[in-house]
N, C-alpha and C positions, 0 to 999 in steps of 0.2 A: 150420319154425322156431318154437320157441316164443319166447313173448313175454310179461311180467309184465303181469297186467291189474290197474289203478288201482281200487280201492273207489272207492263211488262217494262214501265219507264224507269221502274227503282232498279237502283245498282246496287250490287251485293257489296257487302261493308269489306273493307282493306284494314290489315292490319297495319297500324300504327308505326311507322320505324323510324325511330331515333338514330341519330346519326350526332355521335361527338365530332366539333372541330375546334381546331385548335390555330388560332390565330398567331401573329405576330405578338402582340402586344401580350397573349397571354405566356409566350415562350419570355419576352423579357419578364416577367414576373417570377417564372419561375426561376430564371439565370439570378437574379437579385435575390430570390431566396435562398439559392443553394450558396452563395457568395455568404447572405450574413448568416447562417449557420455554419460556415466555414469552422475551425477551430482558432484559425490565425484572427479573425473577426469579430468574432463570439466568446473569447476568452471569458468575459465578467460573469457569462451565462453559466458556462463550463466550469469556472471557481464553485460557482454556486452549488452547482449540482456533485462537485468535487469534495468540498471541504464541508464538514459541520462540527464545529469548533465549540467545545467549552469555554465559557470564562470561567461560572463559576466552580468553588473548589469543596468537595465532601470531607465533612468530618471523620480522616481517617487515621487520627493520632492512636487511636487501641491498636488501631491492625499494624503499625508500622512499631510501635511497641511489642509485640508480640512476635513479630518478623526480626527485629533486632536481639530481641531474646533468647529465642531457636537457632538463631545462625551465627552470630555473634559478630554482628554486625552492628555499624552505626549510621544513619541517616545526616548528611549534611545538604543544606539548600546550596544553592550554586546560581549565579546570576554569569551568563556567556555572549559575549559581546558577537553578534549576527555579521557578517560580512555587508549585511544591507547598513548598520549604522542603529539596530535595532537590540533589544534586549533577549534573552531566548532564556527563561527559567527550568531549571532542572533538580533532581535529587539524586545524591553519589551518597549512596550504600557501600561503606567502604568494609571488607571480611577482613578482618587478621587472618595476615600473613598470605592472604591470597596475591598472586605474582599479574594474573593477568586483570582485564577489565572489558569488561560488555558492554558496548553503546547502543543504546535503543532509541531506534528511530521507531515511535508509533506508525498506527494507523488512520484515516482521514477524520474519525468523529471522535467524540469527547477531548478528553487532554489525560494526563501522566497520572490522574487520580485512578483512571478506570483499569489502569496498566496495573496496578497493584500486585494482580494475582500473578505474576510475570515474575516477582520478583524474587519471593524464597527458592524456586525451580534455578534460579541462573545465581542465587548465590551459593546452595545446594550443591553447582557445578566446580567449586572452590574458586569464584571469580566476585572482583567486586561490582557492582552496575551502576552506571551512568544513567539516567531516565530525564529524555528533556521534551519542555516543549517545541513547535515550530510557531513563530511569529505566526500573532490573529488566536492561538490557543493557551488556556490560563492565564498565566500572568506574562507570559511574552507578550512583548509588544510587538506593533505591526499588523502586516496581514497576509493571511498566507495564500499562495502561487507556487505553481509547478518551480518554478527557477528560483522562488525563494527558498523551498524546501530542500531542496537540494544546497543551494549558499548554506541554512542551519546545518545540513551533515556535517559538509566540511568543517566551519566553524568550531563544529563541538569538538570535533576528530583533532582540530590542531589546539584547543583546550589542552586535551587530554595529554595530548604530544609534546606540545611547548610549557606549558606551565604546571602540570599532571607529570613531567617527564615520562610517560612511558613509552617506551622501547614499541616500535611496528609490529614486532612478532607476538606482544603482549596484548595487542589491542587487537577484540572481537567484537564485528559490527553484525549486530542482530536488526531484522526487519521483519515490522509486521503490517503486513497488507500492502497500501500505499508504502507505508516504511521502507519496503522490498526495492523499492525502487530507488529512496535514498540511501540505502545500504550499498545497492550494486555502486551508486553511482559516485561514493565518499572511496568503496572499492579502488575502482577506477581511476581516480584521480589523487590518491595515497595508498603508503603501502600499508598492510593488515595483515595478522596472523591467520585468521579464520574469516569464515561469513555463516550468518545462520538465514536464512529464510523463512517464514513462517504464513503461512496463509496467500502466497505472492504470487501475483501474476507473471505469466510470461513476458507479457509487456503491457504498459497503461493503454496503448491505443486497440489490441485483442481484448481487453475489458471492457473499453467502453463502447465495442461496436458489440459487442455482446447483447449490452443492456440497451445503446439508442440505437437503432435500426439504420437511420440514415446518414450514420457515422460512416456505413460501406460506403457513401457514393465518394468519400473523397480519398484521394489518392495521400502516398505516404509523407511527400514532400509536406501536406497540410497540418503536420502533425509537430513539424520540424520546429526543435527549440524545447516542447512541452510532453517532449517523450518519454519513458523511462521503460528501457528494453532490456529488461534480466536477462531473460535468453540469451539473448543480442550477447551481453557481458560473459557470461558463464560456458558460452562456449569457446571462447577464446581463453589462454591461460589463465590462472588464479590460483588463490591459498586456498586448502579445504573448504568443502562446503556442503552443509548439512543443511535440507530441504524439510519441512513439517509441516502436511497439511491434511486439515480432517478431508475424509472419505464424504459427510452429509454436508459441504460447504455449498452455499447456494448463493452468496455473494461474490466470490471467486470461485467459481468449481474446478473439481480433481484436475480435470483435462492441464488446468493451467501446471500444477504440481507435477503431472506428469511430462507437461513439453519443457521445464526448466529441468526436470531429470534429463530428458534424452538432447537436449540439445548441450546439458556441460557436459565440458573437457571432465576429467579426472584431475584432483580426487574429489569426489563426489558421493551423496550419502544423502535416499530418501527415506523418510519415515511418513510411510499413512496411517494417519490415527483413526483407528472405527468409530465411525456412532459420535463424531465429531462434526458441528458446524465450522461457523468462520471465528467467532470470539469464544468459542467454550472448550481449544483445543486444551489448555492446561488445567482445565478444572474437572470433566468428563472424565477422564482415568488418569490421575494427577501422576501415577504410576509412570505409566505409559507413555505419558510427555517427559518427564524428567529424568530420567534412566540411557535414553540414547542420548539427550542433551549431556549429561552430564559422562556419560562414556566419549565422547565426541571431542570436549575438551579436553581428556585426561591423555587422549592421542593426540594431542598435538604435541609439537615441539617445544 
């Protein structure tokens, strides 16, 4: 057999080695990026990715017909003047002879049409409900921001208080999702009988480092102004409060339901609903949502 013989002038082959460096000029590039993904910076981005707002509105005159029927209730539209100088459209379901009333701050997509199913379960609970939009959604006008959403809580809250006359210990502010966080934060800064929570994160900035990754590199301070920290509220005194969140939620998961149990004060009250997502908690076993709701308010004061 022959065989090709190697001069002895060829060098044996080296393997190849890459070697990353990292320059000056590419450290300031990355400084400028991490700056305009800031939160404080990035705001417009972060609306974006925040909010998805309806304008328009579904034909849903049967279904509110049929809800006033069963409950013996009435539907009245309501136009509530925003702290920003804006309009904030809503619907007051008012029950005969019911004493207290539910304020429902939604959650960040659609508007007040999709809330529908919300509504026979909290009149159900012998309470009338308030359902409003936040500026940027239906027919409010404006546009919606963490600090605006929060100006509509209170707004509606002193609706209900000054021209609604009812009484603090009468008024329960319910929140779903994002809601949660105008609920604590209307809490907070007025007095309320109750709070309900429903689908709610511990805090907005534990969500959304959840979902964008390089939300961890920035520190807490970044967050300041456009935060909403349930937790944060519920472990410091408050009026009852009732926690409900499905167990299959993959938009908020359990974990959060569970660190706003363990971090409130008393008195305090979870319900995990099985075999529930994020939007299908009242409809999945309509049972099973409506029964501690409605036990929940019957203890109060």
């Amino acid at each position: 057999m022959l065989t090709k013989l190697k001069s002895s002038s060829e060098k044996p082959k080296q393997k190849v080695r890459w070697r990353m460096t990292v320059t000056k000029f590419d450290l300031v590039k990355l400084f400028i990026l991490y700056i305009a993904l800031s939160p404080i910076c990035a705001m417009g981005l972060y609306n974006y990715l925040v909010f998805f707002p309806f304008k328009d509105h579904m034909d849903i005159h049967e279904i509110v017909a049929k809800i006033e029927s069963a409950e013996n209730a009435k539907r009245t539209d309501v136009t509530i003047p925003s702290g920003n100088g804006q309009k904030l459209d809503g619907w007051l379901f008012q029950k005969k002879d019911a004493k207290k009333i539910i304020i429902v701050s939604h959650g960040n997509g659609g508007n007040i049409d999709h809330r529908i199913v919300l509504i026979a379960p909290l009149l159900e609970a012998n309470c009338s409900v308030l359902l409003y939009d936040y500026e940027g959604y239906g027919s409010s006008t404006g546009e919606a921001t963490i600090p605006a959403i929060k100006q509509d809580g209170l707004a509606v809250y002193d609706y209900v208080r000054n021209v609604m006359h009812y009484q603090p210990k009468d008024i329960i502010v319910y929140g779903e999702s994002l809601g949660g966080g105008v609920t604590t934060y209307i809490a907070k800064n007025r007095p309320v009988g109750a709070i309900i929570l429903q689908s709610a994160f511990a805090s907005l900035t534990m969500a959304a480092k959840d979902r964008l990754f390089w939300l961890n590199l920035y520190p807490a301070i970044a967050f300041s102004g456009i935060e909403m920290d349930n937790a944060g509220y519920l472990h410091a005194p408050h009026p009852p409060v009732l926690l409900l969140h499905g167990d299959q939620d993959v938009v908020v998961p359990i974990k959060h339901g569970y660190k706003n149990f363990a971090e409130a004060s008393e008195p305090k009250k979870l319900v995990v609903l099985k075999g529930c997502n994020h939007n299908d908690v009242s409809t999945v076993n309509p049972k099973a949502f409506a029964e501690p709701l409605a036990q929940f308010v019957k203890e109060l004061p």
